[in-house]
C-alpha positions as CSV (number, residue, x, y, z in Angstrom):
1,X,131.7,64.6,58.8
2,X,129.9,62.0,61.3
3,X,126.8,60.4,59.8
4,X,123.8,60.7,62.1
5,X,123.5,57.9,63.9
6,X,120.1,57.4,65.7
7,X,119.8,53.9,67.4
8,X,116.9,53.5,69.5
9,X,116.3,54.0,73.5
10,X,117.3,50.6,75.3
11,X,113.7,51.0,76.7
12,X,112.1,51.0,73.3
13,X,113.4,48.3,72.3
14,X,112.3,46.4,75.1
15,X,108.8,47.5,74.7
16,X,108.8,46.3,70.8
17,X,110.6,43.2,71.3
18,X,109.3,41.8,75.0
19,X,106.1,43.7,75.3
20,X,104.3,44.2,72.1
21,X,104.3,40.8,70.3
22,X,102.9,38.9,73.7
23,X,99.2,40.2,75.0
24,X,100.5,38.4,78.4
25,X,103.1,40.4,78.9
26,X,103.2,44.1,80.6
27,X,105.5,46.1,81.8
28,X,104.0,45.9,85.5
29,X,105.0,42.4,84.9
30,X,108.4,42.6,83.9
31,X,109.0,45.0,86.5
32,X,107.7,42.6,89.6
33,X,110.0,40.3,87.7
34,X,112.8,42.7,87.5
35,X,112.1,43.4,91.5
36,X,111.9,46.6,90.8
37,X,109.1,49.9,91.2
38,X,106.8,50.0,88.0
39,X,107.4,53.5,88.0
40,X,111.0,52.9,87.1
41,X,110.3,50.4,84.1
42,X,108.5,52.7,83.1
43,X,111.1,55.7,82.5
44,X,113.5,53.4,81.1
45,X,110.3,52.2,78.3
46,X,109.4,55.8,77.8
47,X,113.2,56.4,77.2
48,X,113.2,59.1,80.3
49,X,115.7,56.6,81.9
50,X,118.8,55.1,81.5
51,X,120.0,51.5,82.0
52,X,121.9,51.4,85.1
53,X,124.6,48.4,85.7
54,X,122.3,47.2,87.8
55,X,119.4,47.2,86.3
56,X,121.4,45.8,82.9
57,X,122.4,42.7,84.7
58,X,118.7,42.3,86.0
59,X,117.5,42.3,82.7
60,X,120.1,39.8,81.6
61,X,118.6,37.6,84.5
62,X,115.0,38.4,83.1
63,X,114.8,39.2,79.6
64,X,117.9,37.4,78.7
65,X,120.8,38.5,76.7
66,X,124.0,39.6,78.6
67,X,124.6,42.8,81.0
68,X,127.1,44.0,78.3
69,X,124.8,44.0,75.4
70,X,122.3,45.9,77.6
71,X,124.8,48.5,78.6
72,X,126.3,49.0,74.7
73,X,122.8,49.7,73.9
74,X,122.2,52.2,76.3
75,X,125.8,53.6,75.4
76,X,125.4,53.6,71.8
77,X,121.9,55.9,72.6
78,X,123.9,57.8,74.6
79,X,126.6,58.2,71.9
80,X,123.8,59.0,68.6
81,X,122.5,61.8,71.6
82,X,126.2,63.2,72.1
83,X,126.9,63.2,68.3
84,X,123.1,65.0,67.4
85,X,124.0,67.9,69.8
86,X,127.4,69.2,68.4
């Protein structure tokens, strides 16, 4: 049997970890940073949108880390998803 595994949305993380712990900081801000729509940060924060390659090497460039460790978050969310659905 496969334990649940719940890891959190990429976007969640980004909210407690780049967002929450700095009054400065905002999404809107991150997003003119990221060059992209705040309307898009702001599906991938609400967890109502995925990481793209693109945008995962974006924030690599912004937030640090590296495009890989963004993507293997977003595909282990995507894999505790799979796994609660069967």
């Amino acid at each position: 049997m496969i334990e649940p595994f719940n890891p959190p949305h990429p976007g969640e993380l980004i909210h407690e970890a780049y967002i929450e712990p700095f009054n400065e900081i905002t999404g809107n801000k991150i997003a003119d940073s990221l060059g992209v729509a705040h309307s898009k940060l702001s599906l991938i924060l609400n967890g109502k949108s995925r990481i793209s390659p693109e945008m995962a090497v974006s924030l690599s460039c912004v937030l640090g880390g590296t495009d890989q460790s963004w993507l293997n978050l977003q595909a282990h969310y995507d894999l505790g998803i799979a796994r609660s659905c069967g």
